[in-house]
RONU-367717 format. One line per 2 residues: number of its first residue (from 1); their letters; for each residue x, y, z of C-alpha. Coordinates in Angstrom, 1 decimal, decimal comma. Layout:
<atoms>
NUM) a) X Y Z | ... .
</atoms>
This chain:
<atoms>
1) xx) 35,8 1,9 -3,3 | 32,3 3,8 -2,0 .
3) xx) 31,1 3,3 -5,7 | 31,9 -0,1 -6,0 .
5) xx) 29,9 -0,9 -2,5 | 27,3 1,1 -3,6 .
7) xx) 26,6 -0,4 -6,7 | 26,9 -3,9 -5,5 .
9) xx) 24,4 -3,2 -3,0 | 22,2 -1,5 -5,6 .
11) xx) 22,2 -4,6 -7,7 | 21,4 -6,8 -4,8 .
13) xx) 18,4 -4,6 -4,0 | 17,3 -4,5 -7,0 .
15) xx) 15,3 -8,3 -7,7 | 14,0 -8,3 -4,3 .
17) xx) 12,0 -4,2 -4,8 | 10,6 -5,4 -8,1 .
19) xx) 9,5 -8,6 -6,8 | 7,9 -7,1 -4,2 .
21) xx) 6,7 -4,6 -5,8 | 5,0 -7,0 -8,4 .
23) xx) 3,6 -9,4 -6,0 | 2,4 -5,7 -4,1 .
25) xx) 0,4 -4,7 -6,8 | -0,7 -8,0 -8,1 .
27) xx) -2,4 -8,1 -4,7 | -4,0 -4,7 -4,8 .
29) xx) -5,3 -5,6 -8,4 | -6,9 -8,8 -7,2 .
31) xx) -8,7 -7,2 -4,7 | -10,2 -4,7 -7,3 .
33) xx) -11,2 -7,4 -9,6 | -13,1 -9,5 -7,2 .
35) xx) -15,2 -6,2 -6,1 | -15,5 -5,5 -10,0 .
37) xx) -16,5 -9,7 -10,3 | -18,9 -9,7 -7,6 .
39) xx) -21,0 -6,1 -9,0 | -21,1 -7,6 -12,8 .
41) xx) -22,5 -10,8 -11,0 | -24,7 -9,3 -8,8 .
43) xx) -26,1 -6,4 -10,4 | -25,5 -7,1 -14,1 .
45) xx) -23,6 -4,6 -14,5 | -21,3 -4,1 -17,9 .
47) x) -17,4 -3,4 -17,9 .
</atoms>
């Protein structure tokens, strides 16, 4: 009965982590590429 609880709540867990996680690191990426935007604008500078 444990392992059946445990892997129902598992499952439920899981699509909420990866979104999260996704939507975490799309975030963090952005953030980088707007710095990385701004210096090739500014300064000319290459990739």
């Amino acid at each position: 009965m444990k392992k059946i609880i445990h892997i129902y709540i598992f499952k439920e867990m899981i699509p909420n982590f990866t979104t999260s996680l996704i939507v975490f690191t799309f975030l963090i990426l952005a953030g980088r590429i707007l710095k990385l935007t701004e210096w090739m604008v500014n300064h000319g500078i290459d990739l």
